[in-house]
C-alpha positions in Angstrom: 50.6 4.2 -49.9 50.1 3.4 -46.5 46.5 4.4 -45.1 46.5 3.9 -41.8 48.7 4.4 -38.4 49.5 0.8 -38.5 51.0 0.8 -41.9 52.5 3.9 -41.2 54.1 2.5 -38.3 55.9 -0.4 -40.8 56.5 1.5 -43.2 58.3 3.9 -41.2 60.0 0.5 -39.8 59.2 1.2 -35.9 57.3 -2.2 -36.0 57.3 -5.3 -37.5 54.6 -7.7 -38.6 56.9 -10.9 -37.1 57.3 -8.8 -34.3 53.3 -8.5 -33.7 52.6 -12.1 -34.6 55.0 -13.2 -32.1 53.5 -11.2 -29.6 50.3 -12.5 -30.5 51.2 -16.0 -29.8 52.9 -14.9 -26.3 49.3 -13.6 -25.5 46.6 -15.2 -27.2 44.0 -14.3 -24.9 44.9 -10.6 -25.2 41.7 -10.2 -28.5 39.7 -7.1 -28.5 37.0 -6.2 -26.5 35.1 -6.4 -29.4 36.0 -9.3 -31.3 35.5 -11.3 -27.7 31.8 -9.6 -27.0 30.6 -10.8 -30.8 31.8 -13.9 -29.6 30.0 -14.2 -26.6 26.9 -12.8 -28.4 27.4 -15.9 -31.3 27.5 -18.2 -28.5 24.7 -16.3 -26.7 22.1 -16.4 -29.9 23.2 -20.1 -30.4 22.2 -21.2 -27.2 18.7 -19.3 -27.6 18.4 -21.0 -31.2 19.0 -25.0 -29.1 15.8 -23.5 -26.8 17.5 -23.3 -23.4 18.4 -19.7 -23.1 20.7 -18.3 -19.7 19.0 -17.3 -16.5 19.5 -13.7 -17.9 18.0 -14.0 -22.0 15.7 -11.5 -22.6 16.2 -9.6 -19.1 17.0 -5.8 -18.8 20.0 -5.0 -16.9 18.5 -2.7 -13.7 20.7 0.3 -13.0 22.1 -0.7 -10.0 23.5 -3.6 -11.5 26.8 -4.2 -13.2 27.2 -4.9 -16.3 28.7 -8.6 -16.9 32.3 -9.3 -17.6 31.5 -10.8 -21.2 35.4 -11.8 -21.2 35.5 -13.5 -18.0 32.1 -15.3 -18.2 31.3 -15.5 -22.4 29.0 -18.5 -22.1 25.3 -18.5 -20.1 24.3 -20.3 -17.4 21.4 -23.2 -18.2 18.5 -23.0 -16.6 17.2 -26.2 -14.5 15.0 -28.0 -16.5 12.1 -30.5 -15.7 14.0 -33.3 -16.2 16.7 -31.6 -13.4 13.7 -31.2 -11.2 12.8 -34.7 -11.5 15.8 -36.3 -11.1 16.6 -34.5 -7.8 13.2 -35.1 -6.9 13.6 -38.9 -7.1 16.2 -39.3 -5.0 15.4 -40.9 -2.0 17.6 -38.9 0.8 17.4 -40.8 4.4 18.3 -38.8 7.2 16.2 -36.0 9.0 14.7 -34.2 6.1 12.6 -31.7 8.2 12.2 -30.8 12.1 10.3 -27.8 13.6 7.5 -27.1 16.1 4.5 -29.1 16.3 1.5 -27.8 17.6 -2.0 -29.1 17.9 -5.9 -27.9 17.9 -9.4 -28.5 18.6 -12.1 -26.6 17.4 -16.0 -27.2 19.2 -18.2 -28.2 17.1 -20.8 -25.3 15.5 -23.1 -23.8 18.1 -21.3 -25.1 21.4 -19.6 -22.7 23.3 -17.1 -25.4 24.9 -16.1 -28.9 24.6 -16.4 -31.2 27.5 -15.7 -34.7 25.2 -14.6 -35.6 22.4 -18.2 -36.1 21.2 -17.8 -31.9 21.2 -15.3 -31.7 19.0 -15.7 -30.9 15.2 -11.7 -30.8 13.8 -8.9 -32.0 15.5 -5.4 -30.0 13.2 -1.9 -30.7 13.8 0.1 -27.9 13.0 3.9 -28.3 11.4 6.0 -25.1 11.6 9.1 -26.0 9.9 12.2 -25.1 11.2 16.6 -24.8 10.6 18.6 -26.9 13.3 19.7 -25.2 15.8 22.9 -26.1 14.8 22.4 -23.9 11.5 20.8 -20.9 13.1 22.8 -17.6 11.9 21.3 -14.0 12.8 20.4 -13.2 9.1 18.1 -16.4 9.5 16.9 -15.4 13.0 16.0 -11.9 11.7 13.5 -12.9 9.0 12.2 -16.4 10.7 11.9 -15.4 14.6 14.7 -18.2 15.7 16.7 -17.4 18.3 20.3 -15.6 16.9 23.1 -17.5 18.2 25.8 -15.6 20.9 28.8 -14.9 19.9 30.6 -16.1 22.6 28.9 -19.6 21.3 30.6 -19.9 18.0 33.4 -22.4 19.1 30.6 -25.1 20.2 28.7 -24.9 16.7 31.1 -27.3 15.2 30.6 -30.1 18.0 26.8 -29.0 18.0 26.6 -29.5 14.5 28.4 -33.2 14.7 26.8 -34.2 18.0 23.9 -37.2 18.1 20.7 -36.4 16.5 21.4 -32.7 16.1 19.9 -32.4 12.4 17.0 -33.5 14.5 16.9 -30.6 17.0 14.5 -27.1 15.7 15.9 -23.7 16.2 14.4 -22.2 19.4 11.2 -19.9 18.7 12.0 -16.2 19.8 8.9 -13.5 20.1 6.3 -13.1 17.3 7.4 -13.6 14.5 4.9 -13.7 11.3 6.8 -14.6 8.6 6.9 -18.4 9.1 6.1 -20.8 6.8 3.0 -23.6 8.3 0.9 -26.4 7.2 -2.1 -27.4 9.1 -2.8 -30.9 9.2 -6.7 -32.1 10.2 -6.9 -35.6 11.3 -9.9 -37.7 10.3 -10.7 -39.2 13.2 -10.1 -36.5 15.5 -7.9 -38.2 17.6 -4.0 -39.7 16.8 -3.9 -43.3 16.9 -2.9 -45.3 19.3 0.5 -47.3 18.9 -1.1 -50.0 21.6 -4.7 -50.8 19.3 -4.6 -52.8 16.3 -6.4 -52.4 12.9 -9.6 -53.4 12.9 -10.5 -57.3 12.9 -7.9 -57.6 15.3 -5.6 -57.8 12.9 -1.6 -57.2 13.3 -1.6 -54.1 11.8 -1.1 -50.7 13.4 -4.2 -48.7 13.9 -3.9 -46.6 10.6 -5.9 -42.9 10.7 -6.2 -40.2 7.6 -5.1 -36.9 7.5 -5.3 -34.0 4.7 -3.5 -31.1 4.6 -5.9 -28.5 4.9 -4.2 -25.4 4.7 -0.5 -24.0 3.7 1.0 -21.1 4.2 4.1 -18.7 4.4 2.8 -16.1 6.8 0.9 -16.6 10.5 -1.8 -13.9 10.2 -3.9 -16.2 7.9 -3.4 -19.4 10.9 -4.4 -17.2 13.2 -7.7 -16.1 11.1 -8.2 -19.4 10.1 -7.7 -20.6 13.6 -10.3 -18.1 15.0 -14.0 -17.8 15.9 -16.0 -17.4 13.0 -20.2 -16.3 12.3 -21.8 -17.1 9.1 -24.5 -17.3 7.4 -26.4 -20.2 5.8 -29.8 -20.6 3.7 -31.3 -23.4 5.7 -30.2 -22.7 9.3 -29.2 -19.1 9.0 -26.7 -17.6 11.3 -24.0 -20.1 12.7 -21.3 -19.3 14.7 -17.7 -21.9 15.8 -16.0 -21.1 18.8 -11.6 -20.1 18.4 -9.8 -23.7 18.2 -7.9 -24.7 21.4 -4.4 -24.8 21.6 -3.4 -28.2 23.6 -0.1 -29.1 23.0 3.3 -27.6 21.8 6.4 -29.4 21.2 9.1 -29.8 18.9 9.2 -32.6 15.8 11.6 -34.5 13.3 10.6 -35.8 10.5 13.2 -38.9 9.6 13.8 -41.2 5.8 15.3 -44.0 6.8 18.2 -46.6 5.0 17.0 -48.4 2.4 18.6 -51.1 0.1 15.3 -51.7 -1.8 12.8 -49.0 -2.7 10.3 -50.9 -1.1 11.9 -50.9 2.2 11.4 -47.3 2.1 9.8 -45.7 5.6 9.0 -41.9 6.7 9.0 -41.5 10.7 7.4 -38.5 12.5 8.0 -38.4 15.5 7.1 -35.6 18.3 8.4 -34.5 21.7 5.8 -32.2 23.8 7.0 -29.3 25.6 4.1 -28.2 27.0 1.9 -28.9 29.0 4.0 -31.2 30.6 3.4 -35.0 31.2 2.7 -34.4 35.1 0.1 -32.2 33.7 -1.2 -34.5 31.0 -5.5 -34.3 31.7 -8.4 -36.0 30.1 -8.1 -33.9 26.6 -5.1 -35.2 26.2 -5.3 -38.6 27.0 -8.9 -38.0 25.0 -7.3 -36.5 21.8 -4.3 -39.7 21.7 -1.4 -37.3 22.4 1.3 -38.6 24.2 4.0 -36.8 25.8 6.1 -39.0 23.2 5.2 -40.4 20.0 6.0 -41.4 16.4 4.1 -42.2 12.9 5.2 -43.7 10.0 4.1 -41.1 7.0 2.8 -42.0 3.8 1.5 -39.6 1.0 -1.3 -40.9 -1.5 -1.5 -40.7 -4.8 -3.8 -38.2 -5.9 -4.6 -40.0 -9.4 -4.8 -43.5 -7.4 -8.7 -44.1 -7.0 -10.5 -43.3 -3.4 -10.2 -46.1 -0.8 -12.8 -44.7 1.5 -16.2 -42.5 1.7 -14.7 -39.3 3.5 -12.0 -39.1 0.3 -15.0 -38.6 -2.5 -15.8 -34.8 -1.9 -12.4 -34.3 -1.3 -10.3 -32.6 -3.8 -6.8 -33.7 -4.4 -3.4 -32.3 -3.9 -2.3 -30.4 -7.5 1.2 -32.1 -7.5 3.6 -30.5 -10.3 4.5 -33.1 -13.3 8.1 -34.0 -12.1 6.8 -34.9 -9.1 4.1 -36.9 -10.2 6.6 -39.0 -12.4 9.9 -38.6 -10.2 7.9 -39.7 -6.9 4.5 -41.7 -7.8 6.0 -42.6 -10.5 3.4 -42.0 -12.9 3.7 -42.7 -16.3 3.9 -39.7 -19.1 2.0 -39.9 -22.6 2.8 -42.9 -24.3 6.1 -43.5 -22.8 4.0 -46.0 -20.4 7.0 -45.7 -17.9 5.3 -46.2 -14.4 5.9 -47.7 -11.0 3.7 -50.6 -9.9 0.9 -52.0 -11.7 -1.0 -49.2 -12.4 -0.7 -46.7 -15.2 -0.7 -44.0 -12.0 1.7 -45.6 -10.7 2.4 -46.3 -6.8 -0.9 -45.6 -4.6 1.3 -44.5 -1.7 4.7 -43.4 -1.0 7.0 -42.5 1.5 7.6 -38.9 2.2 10.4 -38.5 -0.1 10.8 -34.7 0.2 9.0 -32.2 2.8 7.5 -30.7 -0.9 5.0 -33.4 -0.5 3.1 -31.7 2.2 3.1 -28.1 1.0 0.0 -28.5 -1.4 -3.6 -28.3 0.3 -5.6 -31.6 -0.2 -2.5 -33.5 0.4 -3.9 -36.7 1.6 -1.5 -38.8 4.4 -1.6 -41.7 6.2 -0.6 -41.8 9.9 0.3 -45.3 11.0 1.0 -45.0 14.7 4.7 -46.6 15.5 5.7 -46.3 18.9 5.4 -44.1 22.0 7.9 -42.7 25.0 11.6 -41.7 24.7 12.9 -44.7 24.1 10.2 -45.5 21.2 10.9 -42.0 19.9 14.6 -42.4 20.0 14.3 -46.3 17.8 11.7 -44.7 15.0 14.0 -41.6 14.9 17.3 -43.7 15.3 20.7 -42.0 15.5 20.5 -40.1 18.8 17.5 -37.9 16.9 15.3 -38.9 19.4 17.4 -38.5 22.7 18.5 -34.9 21.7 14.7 -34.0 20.7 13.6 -34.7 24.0 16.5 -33.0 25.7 15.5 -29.8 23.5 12.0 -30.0 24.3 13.0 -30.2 28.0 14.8 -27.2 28.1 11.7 -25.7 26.3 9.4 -26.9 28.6 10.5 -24.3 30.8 9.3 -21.1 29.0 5.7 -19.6 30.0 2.3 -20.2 28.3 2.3 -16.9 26.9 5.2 -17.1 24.7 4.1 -20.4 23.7 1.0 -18.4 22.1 3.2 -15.9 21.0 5.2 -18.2 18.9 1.9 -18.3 16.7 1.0 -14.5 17.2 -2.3 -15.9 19.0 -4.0 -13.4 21.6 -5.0 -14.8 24.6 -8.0 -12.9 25.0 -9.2 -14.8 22.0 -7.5 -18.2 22.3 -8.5 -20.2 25.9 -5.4 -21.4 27.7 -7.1 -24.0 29.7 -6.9 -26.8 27.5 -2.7 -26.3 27.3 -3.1 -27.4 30.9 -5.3 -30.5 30.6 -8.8 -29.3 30.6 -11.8 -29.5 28.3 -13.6 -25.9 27.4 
């Protein structure tokens, strides 16, 4: 006796099994709903039993969202893993990896009121504010960086932008205040840049090398600018001290460049700079005082934070935190017992090239700056590729806008923050 509506059906004779296996095999994707979702869901509780569940396991579904086609996608995404990270990490990618706007500082040292010398001065920063290429700049990215949106009526040149000479090279222009920028303040040892024309010391052959240490990292400008202010404090031995604001005393626009390599070895980071302001008529003694030049390049090494201290000032110092992969992927420091390490030590290489901008977003980042060249033409052969040529064209066209929206780039108040120095003089 037939008990349900399918049997009823054949035994009535309006269908036949051969008739619904063929159609079957006509559709064999067309399974139920249900059979397909306790699929997906075997598959799913497999994947969490191997340890690498989806980007979703364990997540609520919010109410605005829809629910997933289990029949279109009936597998989970996996996550990247460490070893992802690491590979990624470790490959070496030549080319501009970063440009931006480059801005430098002097801060008086405690109790002065003004500088009149470098003797006066307590930190010397350099200031990276990272940057898209101009190239690349969209109005959703203008809206929530402060880049300038692109017209309209512009759209037909981005292609020949995009493939013109050294346009990877070339920052997005600055547009009003904008806070939500991501920085990193550089402070330079010697509290001056060094000087492409002085040798190391013993008159040897090798560039005058200086330190630097990232000092603090950020995503929004309010903390730069309170950082970058006047400060009062207290102290048990000499009680109330006070520091004057830092100085603003030169803007411009930067590139940093990896380039072609056959042999690891070979490896070299370039930074190179092209002031806008003040402009190189109006170069003065702080300048000149501070080793800024209207043009200039480094080559950029990162140290090891597990390689041991070559100097006194690196003792108190605490190292850059530097995430596992990166440790391994870049340094190439070895992991447990595996013993698998670059160079000859166990913490594998003491310095690097700046393989990825990641390198200088952790505070205590310690760098070397090894001076390379200065002028256009010194920019344009560390930068190579026409990088250099269209950095100082940008920068040109720059060099036009006013000292006030050069402080406004930073959200600095020029009742707190001296101009003077942005046109060549100590205060």
């Amino acid at each position: 006796m037939p008990t349900t509506r399918r049997q009823t059906a054949i035994a009535e004779g309006k269908i036949h099994p051969k008739d619904e296996h063929n159609a079957k095999e006509k559709h064999p994707g067309a399974s139920s709903k249900a059979e397909t979702h306790a699929h997906a869901k075997e598959e799913d509780e497999g994947t969490k039993g191997g340890g690498e569940g989806g980007d979703h396991a364990g997540m609520k579904r919010g109410p605005d969202e829809p629910e997933e086609d289990l029949e279109s996608h009936p597998t989970t995404k996996k996550p990247k893993t460490e070893k992802d990270e690491q590979s990624k990490t470790s490959r070496y990618q030549s080319g501009t990896i970063e440009r931006g706007h480059i801005y430098f500082f002097y801060r008086p040292k405690v109790q002065l009121e003004e500088a009149h010398s470098i003797d006066d001065v307590r930190n010397f920063h350099m200031v990276l504010v990272p940057s898209p290429p101009e190239f690349a700049t969209a109005t959703s990215t203008a809206h929530t960086s402060g880049v300038k949106k692109r017209d309209p009526s512009e759209e037909g040149d981005i292609e020949m932008k995009a493939v013109a000479p050294g346009a990877d090279a070339v920052p997005a222009p600055v547009v009003g205040p904008s806070k939500k920028r991501p920085f990193r303040m550089i402070t330079v040892g010697k509290k001056k840049l060094p000087d492409p024309d002085v040798s190391g010391p013993g008159g040897s052959r090798k560039k005058q090398t200086f330190w630097g240490t990232v000092t603090s990292v950020g995503d929004d400008l309010d903390s730069l600018d309170k950082g970058l202010g006047e400060k009062t404090y207290e102290t048990k031995t000499r009680g109330t001290r006070h520091e004057e604001s830092a100085r603003l005393v030169a803007r411009g626009g930067y590139a940093i460049v990896n380039t072609e390599a056959e042999m690891p070895s070979k490896r070299a980071t370039h930074l190179g700079y092209r002031i806008s302001h003040p402009s190189p008529s109006e170069f003065g003694d702080v300048q000149k005082s501070l080793g800024i030049e209207p043009a200039c390049s480094f080559v950029l090494q990162v140290k090891n934070p597990l390689a041991p201290p070559t100097g006194p000032q690196q003792v108190h110092s605490k190292p850059a935190e530097y995430p596992e992969w990166m440790m391994h992927g870049i340094f190439g420091t070895g992991l447990g017992s595996e013993h698998q390490h670059k160079g000859r030590e166990s913490y594998g290489l003491r310095f690097t090239s700046c393989e990825t901008p990641e390198l200088l977003d952790y505070k205590g980042a310690e760098l070397l700056l090894i001076a390379a060249r200065y002028g256009d033409e010194g920019l344009e052969t560390s930068l190579g590729e026409g990088r250099g040529v269209a950095l100082a064209e940008a920068e040109d066209k720059e060099a036009q806008e006013s000292t006030k929206k050069v402080f406004d780039e930073l959200g600095l108040d020029l009742e707190k923050f001296p101009v003077e120095p942005l046109e060549g003089k100590w205060i």
